[in-house]
C-alpha positions as semicolon CSV with decimal commas, in nm:
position;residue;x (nm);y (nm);z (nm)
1;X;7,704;6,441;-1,149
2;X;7,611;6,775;-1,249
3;X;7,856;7,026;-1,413
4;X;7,922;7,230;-1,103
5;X;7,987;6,923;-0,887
6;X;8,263;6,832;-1,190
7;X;8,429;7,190;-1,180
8;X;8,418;7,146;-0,837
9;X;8,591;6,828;-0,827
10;X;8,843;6,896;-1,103
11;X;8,972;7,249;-0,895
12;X;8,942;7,007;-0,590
13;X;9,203;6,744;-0,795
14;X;9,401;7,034;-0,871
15;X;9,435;7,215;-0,550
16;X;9,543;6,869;-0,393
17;X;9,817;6,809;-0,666
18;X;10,000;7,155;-0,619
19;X;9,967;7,121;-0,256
20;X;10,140;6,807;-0,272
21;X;10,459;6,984;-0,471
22;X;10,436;7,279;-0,185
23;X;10,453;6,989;0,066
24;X;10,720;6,821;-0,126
25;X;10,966;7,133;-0,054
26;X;10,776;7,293;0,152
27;X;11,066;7,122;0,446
28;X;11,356;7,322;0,254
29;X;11,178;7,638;0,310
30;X;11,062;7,616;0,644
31;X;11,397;7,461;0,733
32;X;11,591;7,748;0,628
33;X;11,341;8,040;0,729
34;X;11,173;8,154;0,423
35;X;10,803;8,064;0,436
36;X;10,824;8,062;0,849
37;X;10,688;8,416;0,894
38;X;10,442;8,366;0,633
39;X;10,305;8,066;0,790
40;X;10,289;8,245;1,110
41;X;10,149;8,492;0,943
42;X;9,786;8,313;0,788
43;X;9,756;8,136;1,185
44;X;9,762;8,433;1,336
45;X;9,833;8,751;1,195
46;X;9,998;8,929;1,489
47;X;9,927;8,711;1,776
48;X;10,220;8,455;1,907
49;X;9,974;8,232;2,067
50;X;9,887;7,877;1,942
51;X;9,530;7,790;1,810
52;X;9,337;7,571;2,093
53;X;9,281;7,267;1,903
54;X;8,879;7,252;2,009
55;X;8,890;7,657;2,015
56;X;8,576;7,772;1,751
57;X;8,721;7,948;1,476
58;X;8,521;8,286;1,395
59;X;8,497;8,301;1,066
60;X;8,314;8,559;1,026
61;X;8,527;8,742;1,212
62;X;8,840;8,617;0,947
63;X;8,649;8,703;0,645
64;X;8,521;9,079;0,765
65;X;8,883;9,106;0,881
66;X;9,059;8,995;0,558
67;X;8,782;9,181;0,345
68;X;8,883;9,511;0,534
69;X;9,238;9,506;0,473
70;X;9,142;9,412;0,037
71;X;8,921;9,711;0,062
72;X;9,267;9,934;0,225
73;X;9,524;9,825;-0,009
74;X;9,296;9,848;-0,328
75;X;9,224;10,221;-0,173
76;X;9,630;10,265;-0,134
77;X;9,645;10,105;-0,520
78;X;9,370;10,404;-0,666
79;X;9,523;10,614;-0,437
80;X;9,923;10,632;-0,467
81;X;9,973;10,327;-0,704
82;X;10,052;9,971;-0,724
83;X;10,347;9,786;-0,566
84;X;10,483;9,465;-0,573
85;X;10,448;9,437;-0,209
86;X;10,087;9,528;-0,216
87;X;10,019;9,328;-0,482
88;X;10,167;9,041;-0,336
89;X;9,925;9,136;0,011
90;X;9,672;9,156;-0,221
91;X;9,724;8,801;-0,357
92;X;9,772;8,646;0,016
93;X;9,454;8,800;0,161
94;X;9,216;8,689;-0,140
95;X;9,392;8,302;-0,101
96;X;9,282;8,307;0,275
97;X;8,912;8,425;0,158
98;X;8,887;8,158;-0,090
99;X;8,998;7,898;0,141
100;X;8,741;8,041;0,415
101;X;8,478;8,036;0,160
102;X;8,565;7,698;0,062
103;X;8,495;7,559;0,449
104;X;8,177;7,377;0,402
105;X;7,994;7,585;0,670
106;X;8,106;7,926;0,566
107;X;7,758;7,977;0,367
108;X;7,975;8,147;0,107
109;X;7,839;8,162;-0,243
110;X;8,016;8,001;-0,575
111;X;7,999;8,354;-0,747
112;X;8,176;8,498;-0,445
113;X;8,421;8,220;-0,468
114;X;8,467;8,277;-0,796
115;X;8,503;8,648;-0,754
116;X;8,794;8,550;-0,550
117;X;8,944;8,317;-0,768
118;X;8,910;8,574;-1,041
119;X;9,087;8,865;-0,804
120;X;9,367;8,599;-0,717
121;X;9,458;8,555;-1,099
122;X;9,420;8,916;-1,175
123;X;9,630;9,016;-0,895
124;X;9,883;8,727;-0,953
125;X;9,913;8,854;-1,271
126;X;9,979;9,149;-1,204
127;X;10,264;9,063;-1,037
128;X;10,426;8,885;-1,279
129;X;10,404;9,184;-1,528
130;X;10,538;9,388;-1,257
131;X;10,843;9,183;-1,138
132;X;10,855;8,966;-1,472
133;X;11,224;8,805;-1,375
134;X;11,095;8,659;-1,027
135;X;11,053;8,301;-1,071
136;X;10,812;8,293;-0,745
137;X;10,571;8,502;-0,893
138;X;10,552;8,257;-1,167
139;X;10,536;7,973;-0,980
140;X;10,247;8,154;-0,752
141;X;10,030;8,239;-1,106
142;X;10,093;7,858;-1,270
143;X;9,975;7,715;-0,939
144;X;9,683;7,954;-0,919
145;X;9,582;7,869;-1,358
146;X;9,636;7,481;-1,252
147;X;9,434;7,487;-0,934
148;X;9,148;7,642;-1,077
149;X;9,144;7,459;-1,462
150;X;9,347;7,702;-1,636
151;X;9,427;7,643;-2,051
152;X;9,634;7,398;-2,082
153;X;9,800;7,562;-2,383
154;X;9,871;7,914;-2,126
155;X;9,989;7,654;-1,863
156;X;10,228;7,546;-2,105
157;X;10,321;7,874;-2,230
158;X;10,396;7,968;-1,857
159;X;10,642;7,648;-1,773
160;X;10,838;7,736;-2,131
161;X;10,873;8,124;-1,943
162;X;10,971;7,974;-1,658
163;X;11,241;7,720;-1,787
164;X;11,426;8,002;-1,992
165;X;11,428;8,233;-1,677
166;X;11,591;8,000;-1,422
167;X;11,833;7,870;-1,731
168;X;11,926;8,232;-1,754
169;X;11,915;8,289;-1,359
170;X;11,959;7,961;-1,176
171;X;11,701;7,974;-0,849
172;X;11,790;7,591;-0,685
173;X;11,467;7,636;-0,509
174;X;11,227;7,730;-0,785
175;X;11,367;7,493;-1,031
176;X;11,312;7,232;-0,721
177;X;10,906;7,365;-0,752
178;X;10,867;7,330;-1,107
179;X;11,023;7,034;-1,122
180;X;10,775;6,903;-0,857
181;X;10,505;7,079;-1,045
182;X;10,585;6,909;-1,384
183;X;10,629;6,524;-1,241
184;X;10,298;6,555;-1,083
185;X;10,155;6,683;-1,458
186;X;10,317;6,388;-1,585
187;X;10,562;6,594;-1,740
188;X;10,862;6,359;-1,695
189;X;11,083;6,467;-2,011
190;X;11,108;6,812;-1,887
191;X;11,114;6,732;-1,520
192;X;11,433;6,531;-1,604
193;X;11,611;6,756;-1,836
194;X;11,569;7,000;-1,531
195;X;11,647;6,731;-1,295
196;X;12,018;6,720;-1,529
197;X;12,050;7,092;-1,527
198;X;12,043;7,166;-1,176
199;X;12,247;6,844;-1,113
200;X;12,487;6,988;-1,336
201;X;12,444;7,346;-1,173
202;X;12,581;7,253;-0,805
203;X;12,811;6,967;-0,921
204;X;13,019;7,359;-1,102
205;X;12,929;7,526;-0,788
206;X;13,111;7,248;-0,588
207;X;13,426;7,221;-0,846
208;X;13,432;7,557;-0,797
209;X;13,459;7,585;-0,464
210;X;13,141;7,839;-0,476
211;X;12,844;7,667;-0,333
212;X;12,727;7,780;0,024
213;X;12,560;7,558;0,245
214;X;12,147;7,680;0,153
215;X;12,284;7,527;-0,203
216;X;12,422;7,201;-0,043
217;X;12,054;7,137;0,119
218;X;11,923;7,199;-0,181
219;X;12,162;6,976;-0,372
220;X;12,078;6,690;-0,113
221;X;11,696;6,727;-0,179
222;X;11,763;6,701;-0,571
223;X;11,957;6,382;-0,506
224;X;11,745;6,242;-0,227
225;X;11,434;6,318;-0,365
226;X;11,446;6,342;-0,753
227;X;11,762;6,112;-0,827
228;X;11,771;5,841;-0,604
229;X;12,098;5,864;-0,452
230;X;12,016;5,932;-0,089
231;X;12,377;5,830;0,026
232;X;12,547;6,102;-0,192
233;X;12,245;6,344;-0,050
234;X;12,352;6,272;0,334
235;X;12,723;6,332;0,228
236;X;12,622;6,700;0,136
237;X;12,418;6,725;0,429
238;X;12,758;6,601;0,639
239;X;12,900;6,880;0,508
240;X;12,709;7,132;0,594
241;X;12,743;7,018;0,972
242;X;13,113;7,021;0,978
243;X;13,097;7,397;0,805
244;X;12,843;7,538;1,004
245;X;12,764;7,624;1,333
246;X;12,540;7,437;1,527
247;X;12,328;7,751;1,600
248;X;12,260;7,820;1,276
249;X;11,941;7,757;1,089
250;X;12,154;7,566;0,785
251;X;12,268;7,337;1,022
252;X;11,969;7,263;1,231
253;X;11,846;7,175;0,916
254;X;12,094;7,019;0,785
255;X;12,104;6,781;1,130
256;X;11,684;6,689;1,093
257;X;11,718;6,611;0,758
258;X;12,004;6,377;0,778
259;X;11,815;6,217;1,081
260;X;11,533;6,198;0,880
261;X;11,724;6,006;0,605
262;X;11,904;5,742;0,877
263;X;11,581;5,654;0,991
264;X;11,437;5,543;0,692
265;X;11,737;5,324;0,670
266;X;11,651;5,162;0,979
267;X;11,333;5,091;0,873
């Protein structure tokens, strides 16, 4: 096999393994309406029509589009100055290049690609020195360094960062992602100290009385999930449907994940 076949297949190992951990929460998320608009966002940037499944798929079209609106916000950056929300544009437009590019018939060189790749970890970067205490920053950049082969030692360097931040700040939702992102590195000392911590976290914010109900579906993943005790999970998620109302998006997502549980039961 020669070398760039193996670089290619070790990014291609990577990508897969933090897409899994995005997948692996990616159900909190969506359930409670953070990464909806965003994922309407890369199908179809304005438009509120569904893709045809045999519809041909320009793109062209996608990567002249994309390219154009790099080439506007790096104007706004020499122009007026960096942001965090243009950075983080910045970041989302050069992911949906690379992933064009990566289509086999895109034609797309590797030295674009790795142009892009280069511009994602600059940019990510760049964020992170920006906004340094936002754990989702820091999750974006480790993905990014593990997807594409990154040091091991800066990888490491990175999950040490992140571990003091959300001991300092809890984030339920981050720690849930770098938890995820650790098992799958065969990191399983640290995943379950973290697993311990954040088990400890809501068990206070229950004795308390202070935990909300995006906390309780968060507490029912961690002990679904990542502790085995599914039957304590669906008692959280119980609770959430006798506090809330069934309009609401904690509920609704409350109610499919419970559902989801008693069905696996049954089988």
């Amino acid at each position: 096999m020669s070398e760039k076949k193996k670089k290619v297949s070790r990014r291609d190992m990577r990508g897969k393994r933090w897409a899994s951990i995005i997948a692996a929460v990616l159900a909190l998320a969506m359930a409670l309406s953070a990464i909806a608009a965003y994922s309407g966002h890369l199908l179809g940037r304005g438009g509120g029509d569904a893709a045809e499944p045999d519809r041909e798929i320009d793109l062209d079209a996608y990567r002249e589009y994309y390219a154009g609106e790099i080439k506007r916000l790096q104007k706004y950056i020499d122009d007026i100055g960096a942001t965090a929300p243009v950075l983080g544009e910045l970041v989302q437009y050069y992911d949906i290049l690379l992933r064009i590019g990566e289509e086999e018939e895109s034609g797309v060189s590797e030295e674009t690609l790795q142009g892009y790749r280069d511009s994602l970890l600059q940019y990510s970067r760049d964020l992170v020195e920006m906004e340094p205490d936002k754990p989702e920053h820091r999750l974006q950049l480790l993905g990014y360094y593990d997807k594409f082969g990154g040091d091991e030692a800066v990888i490491a360097e990175e999950i040490g960062v992140l571990r003091d931040l959300l001991h300092e700040k809890p984030d339920p939702l981050s720690t849930l992602m770098l938890i995820g992102f650790m098992k799958s590195s065969e990191l399983e000392e640290m995943a379950g100290e973290e697993m311990a911590l954040l088990e400890e976290h809501f068990e206070q914010l229950e004795a308390s009385g202070k935990i909300d109900s995006k906390n309780r579906y968060y507490y029912a993943y961690l002990l679904d999930e990542y502790l085995s005790k599914t039957q304590e999970a669906k008692k959280q998620l119980t609770l959430i449907l006798e506090e809330e109302s069934e309009e609401s998006s904690e509920y609704l997502a409350a109610k499919a994940y419970l559902e989801q549980l008693q069905q696996a039961e049954e089988k």
